[in-house]
C-alpha positions as CSV (number, residue, x, y, z in Angstrom):
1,X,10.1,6.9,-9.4
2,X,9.3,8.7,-6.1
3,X,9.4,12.5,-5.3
4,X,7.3,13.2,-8.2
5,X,5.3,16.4,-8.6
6,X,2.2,16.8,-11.2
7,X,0.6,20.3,-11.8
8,X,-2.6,22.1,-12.4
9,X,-3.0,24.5,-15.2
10,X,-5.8,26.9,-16.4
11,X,-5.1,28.9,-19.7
12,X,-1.6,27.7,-19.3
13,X,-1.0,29.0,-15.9
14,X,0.0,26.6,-13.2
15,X,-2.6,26.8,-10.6
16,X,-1.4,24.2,-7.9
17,X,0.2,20.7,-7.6
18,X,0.3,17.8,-5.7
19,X,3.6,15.4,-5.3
20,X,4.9,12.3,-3.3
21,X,7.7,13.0,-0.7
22,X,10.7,10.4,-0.9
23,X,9.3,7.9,1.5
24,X,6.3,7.4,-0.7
25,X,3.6,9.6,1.4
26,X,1.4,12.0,-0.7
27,X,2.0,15.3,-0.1
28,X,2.9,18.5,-1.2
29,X,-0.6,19.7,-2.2
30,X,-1.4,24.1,-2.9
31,X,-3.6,25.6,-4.6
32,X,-2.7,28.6,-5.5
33,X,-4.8,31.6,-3.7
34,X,-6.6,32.8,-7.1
35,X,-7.4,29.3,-7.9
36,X,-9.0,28.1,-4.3
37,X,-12.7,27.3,-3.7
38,X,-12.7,25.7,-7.5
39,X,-12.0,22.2,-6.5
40,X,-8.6,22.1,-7.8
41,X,-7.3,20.4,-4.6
42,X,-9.8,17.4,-4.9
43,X,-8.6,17.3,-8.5
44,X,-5.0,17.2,-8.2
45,X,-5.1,14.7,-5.1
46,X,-7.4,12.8,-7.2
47,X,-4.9,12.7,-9.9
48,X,-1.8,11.8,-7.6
49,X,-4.0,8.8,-6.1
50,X,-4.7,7.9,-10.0
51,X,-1.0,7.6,-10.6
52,X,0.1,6.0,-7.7
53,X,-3.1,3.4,-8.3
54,X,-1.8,3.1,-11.9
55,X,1.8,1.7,-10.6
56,X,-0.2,-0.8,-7.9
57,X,0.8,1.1,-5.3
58,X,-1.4,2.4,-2.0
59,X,-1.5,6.4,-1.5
60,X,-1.8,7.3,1.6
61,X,-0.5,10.7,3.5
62,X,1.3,12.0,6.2
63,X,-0.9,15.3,8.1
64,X,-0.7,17.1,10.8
65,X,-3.7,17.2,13.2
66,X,-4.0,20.9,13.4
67,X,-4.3,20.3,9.5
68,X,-8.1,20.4,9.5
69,X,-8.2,21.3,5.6
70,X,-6.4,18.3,4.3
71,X,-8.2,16.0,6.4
72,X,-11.3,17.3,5.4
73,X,-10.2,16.6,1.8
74,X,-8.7,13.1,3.2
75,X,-11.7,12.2,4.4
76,X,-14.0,13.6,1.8
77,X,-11.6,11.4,-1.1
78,X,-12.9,8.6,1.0
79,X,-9.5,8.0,3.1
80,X,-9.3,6.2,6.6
81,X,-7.6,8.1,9.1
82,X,-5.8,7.1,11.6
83,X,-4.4,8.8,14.5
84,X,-0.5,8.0,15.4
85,X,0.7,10.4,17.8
86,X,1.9,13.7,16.6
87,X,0.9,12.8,12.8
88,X,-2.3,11.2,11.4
89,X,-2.0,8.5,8.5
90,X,-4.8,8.5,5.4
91,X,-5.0,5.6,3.6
């Protein structure tokens, strides 16, 4: 049930996914370069929360600081961040 990945595809080309790393944290979200600036990274994290909502479960991440593009999306999704350290939590 964990380690999941689900894909984006336009004209039946995958354009990015988004998974869930074995310990539960979302993760694993590209966008492929063509497909950037189209909102497919909102879309695909939005469907990963979905899913994980779906089995009564709480999303939440695992990013790097330095990561300013994935908090940006973290915290434009609506996620609290929290600083821990060397990694920040979104919940």
């Amino acid at each position: 049930a964990r380690g999941r990945v689900i894909g984006g595809f336009e004209e039946g080309r995958l354009v990015g996914f988004a998974g869930e790393h074995p310990h539960g944290a979302m993760g694993m979200l590209e966008v492929l370069p063509e497909a950037r600036r189209r909102g497919w990274g909102q879309t695909l994290a939005a469907a990963k929360v979905r899913q994980l909502l779906d089995e009564g479960r709480l999303p939440w991440a695992e990013v790097w600081p330095d990561n300013e593009a994935s908090l940006a999306l973290e915290r434009s999704m609506g996620f609290e961040i929290l600083g821990s350290g060397s990694l920040w939590y979104a919940s």
